[in-house]
C-alpha positions in Angstrom: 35.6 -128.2 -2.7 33.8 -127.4 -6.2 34.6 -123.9 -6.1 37.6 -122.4 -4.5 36.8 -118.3 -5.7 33.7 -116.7 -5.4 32.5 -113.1 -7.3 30.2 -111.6 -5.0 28.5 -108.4 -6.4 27.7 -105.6 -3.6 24.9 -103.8 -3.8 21.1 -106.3 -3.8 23.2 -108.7 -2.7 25.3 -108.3 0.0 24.7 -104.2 0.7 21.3 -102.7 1.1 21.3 -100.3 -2.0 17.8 -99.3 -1.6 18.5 -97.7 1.9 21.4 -96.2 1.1 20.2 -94.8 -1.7 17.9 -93.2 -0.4 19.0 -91.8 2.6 21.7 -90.3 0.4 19.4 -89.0 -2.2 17.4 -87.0 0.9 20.8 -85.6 2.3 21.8 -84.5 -1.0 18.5 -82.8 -1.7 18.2 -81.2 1.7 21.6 -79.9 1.4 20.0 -77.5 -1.5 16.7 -77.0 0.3 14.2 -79.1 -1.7 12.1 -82.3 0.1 13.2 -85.3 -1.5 9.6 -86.7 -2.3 7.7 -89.9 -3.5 7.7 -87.9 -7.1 11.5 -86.8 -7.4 12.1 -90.8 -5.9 10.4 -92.3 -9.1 12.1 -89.8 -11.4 14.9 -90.5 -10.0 14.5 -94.7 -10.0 13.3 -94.2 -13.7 16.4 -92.4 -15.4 19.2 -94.3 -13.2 17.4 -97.4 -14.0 17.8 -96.6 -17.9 21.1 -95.2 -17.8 22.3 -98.2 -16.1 21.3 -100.4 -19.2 23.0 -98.3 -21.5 26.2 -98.6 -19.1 25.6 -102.5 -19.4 25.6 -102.7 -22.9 28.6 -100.3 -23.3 27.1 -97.2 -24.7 27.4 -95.2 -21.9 30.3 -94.6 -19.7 30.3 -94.2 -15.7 30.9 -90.5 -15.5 28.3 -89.6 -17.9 25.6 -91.9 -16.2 26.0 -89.8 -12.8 25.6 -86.4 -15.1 22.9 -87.3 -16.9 20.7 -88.7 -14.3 20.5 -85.4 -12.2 20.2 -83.5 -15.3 17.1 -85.3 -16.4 15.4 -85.2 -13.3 16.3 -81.8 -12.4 15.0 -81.2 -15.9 11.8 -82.5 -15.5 11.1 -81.5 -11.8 12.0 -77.7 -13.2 14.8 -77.2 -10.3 17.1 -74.6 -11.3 20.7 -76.2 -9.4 23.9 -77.5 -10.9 23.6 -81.2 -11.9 27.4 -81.7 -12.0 27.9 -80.4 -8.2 24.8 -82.5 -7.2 26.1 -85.3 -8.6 29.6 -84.9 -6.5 27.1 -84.2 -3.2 25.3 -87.5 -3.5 28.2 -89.3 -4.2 29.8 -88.4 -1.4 27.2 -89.1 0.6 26.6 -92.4 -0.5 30.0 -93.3 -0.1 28.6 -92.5 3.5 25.9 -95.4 3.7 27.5 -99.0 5.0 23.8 -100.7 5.2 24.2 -104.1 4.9 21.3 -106.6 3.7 20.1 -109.2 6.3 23.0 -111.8 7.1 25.4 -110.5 4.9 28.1 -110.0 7.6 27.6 -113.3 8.7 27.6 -115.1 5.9 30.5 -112.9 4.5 32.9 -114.6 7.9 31.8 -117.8 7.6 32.7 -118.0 3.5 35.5 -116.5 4.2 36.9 -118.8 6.0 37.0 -121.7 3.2 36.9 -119.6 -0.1 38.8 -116.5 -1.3 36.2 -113.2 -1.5 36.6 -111.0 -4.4 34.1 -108.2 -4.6 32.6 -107.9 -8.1 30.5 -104.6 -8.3 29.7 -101.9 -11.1 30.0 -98.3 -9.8 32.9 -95.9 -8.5 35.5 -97.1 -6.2 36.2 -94.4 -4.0 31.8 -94.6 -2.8 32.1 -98.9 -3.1 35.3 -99.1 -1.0 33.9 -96.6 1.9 30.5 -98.6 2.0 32.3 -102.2 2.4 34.4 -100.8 5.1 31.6 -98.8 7.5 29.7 -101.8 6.6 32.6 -103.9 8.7 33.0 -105.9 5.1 35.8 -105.1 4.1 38.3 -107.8 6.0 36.9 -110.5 4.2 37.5 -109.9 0.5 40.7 -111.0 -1.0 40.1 -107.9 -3.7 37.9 -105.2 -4.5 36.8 -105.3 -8.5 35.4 -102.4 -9.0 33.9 -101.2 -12.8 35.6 -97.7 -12.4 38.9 -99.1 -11.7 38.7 -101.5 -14.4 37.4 -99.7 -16.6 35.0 -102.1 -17.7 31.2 -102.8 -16.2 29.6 -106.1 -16.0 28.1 -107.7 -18.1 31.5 -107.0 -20.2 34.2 -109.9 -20.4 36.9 -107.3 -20.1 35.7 -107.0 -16.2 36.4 -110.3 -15.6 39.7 -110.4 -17.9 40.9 -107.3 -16.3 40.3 -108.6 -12.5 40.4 -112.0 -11.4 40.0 -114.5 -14.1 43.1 -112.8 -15.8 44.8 -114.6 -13.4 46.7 -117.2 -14.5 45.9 -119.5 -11.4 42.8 -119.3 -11.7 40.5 -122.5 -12.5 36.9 -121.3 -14.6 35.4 -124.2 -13.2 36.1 -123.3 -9.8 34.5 -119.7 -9.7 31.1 -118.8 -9.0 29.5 -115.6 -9.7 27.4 -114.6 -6.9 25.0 -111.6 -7.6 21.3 -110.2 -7.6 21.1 -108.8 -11.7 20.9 -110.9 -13.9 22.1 -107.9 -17.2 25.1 -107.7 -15.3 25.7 -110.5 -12.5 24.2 -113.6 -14.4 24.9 -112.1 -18.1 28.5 -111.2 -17.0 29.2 -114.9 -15.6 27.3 -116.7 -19.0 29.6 -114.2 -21.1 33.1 -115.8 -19.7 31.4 -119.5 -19.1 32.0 -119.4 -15.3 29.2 -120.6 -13.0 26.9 -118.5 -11.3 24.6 -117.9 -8.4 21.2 -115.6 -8.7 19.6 -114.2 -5.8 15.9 -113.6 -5.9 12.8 -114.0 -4.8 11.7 -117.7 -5.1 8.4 -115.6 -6.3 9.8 -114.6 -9.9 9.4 -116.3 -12.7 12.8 -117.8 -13.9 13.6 -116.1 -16.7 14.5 -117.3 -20.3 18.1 -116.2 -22.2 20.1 -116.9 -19.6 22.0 -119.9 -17.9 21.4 -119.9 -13.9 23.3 -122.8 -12.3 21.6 -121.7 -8.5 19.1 -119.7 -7.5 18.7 -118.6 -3.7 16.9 -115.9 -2.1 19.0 -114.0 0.4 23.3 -114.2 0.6 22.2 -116.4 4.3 21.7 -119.3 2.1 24.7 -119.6 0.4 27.1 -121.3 2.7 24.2 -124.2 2.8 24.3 -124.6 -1.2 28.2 -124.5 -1.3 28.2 -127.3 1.1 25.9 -129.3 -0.8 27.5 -128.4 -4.4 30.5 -130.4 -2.8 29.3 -133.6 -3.5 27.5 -132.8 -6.9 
């Protein structure tokens, strides 16, 4: 086989982030008595969406990123509630969510059976760990590497160093990266020169900057593309 270890990032990839998201976002938002609408949704989507590139680039850590999202859109939709506490309450309830995208469980047994799995997913382990389990995903990763208990976040080398490809078994060219972002999925795999997969809609352009060796849409198609990488 050409690759023997595949990365495979969770959330636009194999777990539906969007749903869970949001049903934990109106839970968490209910719980202090306040409709979690269309407006507090974009608020929301705009300052996680920033802080995540700052955690990406390294200016920002992951505990500060949960603060400071509730504390600018609490901010600006003038709702007088502690951000710290809300933070915890989504958290928790997100940790709650095991939505899976389309195929994902499927596909996830049927790689599993030829390649080792290693989770490869920015967040907090505690939340990641719950969702790949009530998500029945659990059984078919080898290892969980998880930003928080790393203590780096992709794009950084040090996620990789720290996790699997500090392994001294392991073979670069026999890796693959499998992931939906390319600032932290495809970035992460062109920073330690280990192949990589992106998943997207054959409807976006292909971007510049970066080095994509595949490009699929959904995690259904990649048990078809490893089969035919065989023979490359």
């Amino acid at each position: 086989m050409r690759y023997k270890w595949l990365l495979i990032d969770a959330d636009g990839t194999i777990l539906d982030f969007e749903r869970a998201q949001f049903a934990a976002l109106t839970e968490t938002f209910d719980g202090i008595g306040i409709e979690f609408n269309l407006e507090l949704l974009r608020s929301y989507h705009k300052e996680s969406e920033s802080l995540w590139e700052e955690l990406e680039t390294g200016t920002l850590d992951l505990q500060e990123l949960s603060r400071q999202r509730f504390v600018r859109v609490l901010r600006k939709a003038a709702i007088e509630t502690d951000p710290i506490a809300l933070s915890q309450k989504y958290l928790s309830r997100l940790a709650l969510q095991g939505q899976t995208l389309p195929g994902a469980l499927e596909t996830c047994q049927i790689l599993s059976e030829k390649y080792d799995l290693y989770l490869a997913t920015n967040g907090f382990g505690e939340v990641q760990r719950s969702r790949m389990e009530l998500a029945g995903l659990a059984g078919f990763f080898k290892e969980y590497l998880i930003s928080e208990e790393l203590g780096h976040a992709k794009p950084d080398p040090g996620f990789f160093a720290k996790g699997l490809m500090g392994e001294a078994e392991i073979v670069h060219s026999q890796v693959l990266m499998v992931g939906d972002s390319l600032t932290s999925d495809i970035q992460g795999a062109n920073n330690v020169g280990i192949d990589c997969c992106w998943i997207a809609p054959h409807e976006r352009e292909l971007p510049t900057g970066y080095r994509i060796d595949y490009r699929i849409e959904s995690i259904g198609e990649l048990p078809t593309l490893l089969e035919a990488s065989h023979g490359d």
